[in-house]
SEGU-389652 format. One line per 5 residues: their letters; for each residue x, y, z of N, C-alpha, C. Coordinates in steps of 0.1 Angstrom, whole numbers. Example, Ala and Ser with C-alpha at 12.3 -4.5 7.8 and 13.67 -1.06 7.14 Angstrom:
# residues 2
as = 132/-57/78/123/-45/78/132/-33/78 ~ 128/-22/71/137/-11/71/129/0/79
END
This chain:
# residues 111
xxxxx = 34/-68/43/45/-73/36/46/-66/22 ~ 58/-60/22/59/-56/9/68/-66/-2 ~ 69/-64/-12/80/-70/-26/88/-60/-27 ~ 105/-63/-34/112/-51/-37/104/-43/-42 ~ 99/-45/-55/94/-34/-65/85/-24/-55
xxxxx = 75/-29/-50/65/-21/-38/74/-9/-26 ~ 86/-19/-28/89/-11/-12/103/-1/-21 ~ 107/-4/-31/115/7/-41/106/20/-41 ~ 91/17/-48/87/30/-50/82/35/-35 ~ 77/28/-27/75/34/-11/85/40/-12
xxxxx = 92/36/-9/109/43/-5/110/58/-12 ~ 108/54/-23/113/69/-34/102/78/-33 ~ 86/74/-28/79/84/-20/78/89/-6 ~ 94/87/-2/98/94/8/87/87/18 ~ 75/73/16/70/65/28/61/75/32
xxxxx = 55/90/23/45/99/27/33/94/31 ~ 29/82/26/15/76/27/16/62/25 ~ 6/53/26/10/36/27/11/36/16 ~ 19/27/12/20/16/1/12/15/-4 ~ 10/13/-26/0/12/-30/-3/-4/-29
xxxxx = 4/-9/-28/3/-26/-32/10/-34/-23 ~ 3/-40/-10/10/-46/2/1/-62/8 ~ 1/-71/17/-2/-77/19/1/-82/36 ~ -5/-86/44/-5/-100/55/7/-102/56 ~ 4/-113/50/15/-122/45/16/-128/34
xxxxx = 29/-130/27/29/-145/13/39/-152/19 ~ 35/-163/10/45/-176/13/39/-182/0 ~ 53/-192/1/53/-194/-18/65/-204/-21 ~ 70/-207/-24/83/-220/-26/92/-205/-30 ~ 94/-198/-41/96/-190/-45/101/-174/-38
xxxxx = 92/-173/-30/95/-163/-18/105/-164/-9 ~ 117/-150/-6/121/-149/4/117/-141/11 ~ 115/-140/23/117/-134/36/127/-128/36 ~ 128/-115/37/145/-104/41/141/-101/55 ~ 150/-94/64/147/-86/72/144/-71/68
xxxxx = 137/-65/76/137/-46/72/151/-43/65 ~ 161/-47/77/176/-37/72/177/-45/62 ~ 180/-57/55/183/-64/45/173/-52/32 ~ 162/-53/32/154/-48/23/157/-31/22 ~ 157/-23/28/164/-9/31/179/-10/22
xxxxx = 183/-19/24/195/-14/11/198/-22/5 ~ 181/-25/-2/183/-32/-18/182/-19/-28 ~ 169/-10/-23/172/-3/-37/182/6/-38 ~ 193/9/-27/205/17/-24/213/8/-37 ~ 218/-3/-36/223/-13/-44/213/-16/-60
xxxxx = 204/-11/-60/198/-10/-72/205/0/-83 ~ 202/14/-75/206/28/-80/217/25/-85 ~ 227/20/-80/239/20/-84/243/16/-96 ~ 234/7/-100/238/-7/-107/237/5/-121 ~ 242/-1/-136/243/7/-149/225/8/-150
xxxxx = 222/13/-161/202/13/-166/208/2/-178 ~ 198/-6/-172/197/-20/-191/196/-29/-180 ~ 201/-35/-186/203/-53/-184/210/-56/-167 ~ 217/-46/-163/220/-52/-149/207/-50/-143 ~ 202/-39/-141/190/-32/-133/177/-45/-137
xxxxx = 176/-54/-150/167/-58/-153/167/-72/-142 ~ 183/-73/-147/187/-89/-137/185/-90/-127 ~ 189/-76/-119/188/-73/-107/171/-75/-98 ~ 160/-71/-107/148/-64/-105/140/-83/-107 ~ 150/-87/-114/146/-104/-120/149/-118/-106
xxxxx = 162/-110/-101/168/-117/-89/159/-110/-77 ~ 149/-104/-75/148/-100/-58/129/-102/-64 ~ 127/-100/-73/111/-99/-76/101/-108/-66 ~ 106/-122/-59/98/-125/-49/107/-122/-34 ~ 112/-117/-33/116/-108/-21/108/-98/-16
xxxxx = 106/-100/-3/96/-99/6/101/-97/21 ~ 94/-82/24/100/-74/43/85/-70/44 ~ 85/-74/58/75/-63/71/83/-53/65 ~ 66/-44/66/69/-27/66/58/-23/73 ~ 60/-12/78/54/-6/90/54/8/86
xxxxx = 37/16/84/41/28/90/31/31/97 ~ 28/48/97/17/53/104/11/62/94 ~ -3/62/95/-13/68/89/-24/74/96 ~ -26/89/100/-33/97/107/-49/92/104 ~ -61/88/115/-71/90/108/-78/93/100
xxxxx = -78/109/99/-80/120/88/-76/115/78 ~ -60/110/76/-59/106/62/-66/94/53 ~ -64/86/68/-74/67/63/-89/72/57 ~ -96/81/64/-109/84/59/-108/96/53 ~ -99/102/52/-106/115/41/-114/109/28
xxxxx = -112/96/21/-118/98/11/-136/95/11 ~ -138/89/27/-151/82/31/-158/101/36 ~ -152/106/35/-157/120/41/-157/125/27 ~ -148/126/21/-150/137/7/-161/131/-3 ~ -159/118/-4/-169/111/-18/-180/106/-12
xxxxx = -181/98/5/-191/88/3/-204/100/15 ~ -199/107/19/-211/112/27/-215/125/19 ~ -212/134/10/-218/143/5/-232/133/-5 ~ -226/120/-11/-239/115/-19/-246/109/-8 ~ -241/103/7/-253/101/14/-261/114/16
xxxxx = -256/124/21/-265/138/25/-274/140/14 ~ -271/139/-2/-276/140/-16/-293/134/-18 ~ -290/112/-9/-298/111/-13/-307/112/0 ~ -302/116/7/-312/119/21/-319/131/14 ~ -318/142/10/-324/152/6/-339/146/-2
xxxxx = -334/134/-11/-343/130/-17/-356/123/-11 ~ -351/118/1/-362/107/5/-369/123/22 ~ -371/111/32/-379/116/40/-369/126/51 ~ -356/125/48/-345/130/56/-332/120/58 ~ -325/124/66/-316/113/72/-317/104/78
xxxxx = -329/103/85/-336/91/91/-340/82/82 ~ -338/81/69/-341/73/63/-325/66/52 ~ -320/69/54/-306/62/49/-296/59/66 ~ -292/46/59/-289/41/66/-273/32/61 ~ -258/31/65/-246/32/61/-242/17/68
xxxxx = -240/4/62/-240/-10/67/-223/-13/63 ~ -220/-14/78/-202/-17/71/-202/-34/75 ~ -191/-37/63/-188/-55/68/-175/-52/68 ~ -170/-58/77/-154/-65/79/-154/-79/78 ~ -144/-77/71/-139/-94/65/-127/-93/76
x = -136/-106/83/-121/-108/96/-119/-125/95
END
């Protein structure tokens, strides 16, 4: 689930990579639910609007507005950063100890 504000700047980065700031789900007294197409031409209807005080009202009126978004993200990309930062300092401190047989990489999922 994205918020307008989240899925404006998705949008304006052309959707190259996920969303910085997404969620499950929310629910809230306060929250709507849009559909996809509903949400797809909010910020079309934003652009339009003058810069000041409409764009503020506007950004004021949709702020708990909330769409499914969906994309795809290549493995390579999900882990390039567990390959570039977290295994050169495992290899680092393997050098230090008795080899690689002695470091050992413990993942938890929160499910």
């Amino acid at each position: 689930m994205l918020n307008f504000k989240g899925w404006a700047t998705w949008a304006d980065n052309n959707r190259a990579k996920a969303p910085g700031n997404y969620c499950a789900a929310i629910i809230g007294r306060s929250i709507r639910h849009v559909s996809t197409g509903i949400m797809e031409k909010l910020p079309e209807q934003y652009h339009t609007l003058s810069p000041g005080q409409e764009r503020v009202s506007f950004l004021a009126e949709h702020a708990d507005t909330d769409a499914r978004a969906t994309w795809h993200l290549p493995a390579y990309a999900a882990t390039s950063f567990f390959w570039a930062e977290t295994v050169p300092v495992l290899l680092h401190i393997a050098r230090g100890t008795s080899g690689l047989d002695r470091v050992r990489i413990v993942f938890f999922f929160n499910n």
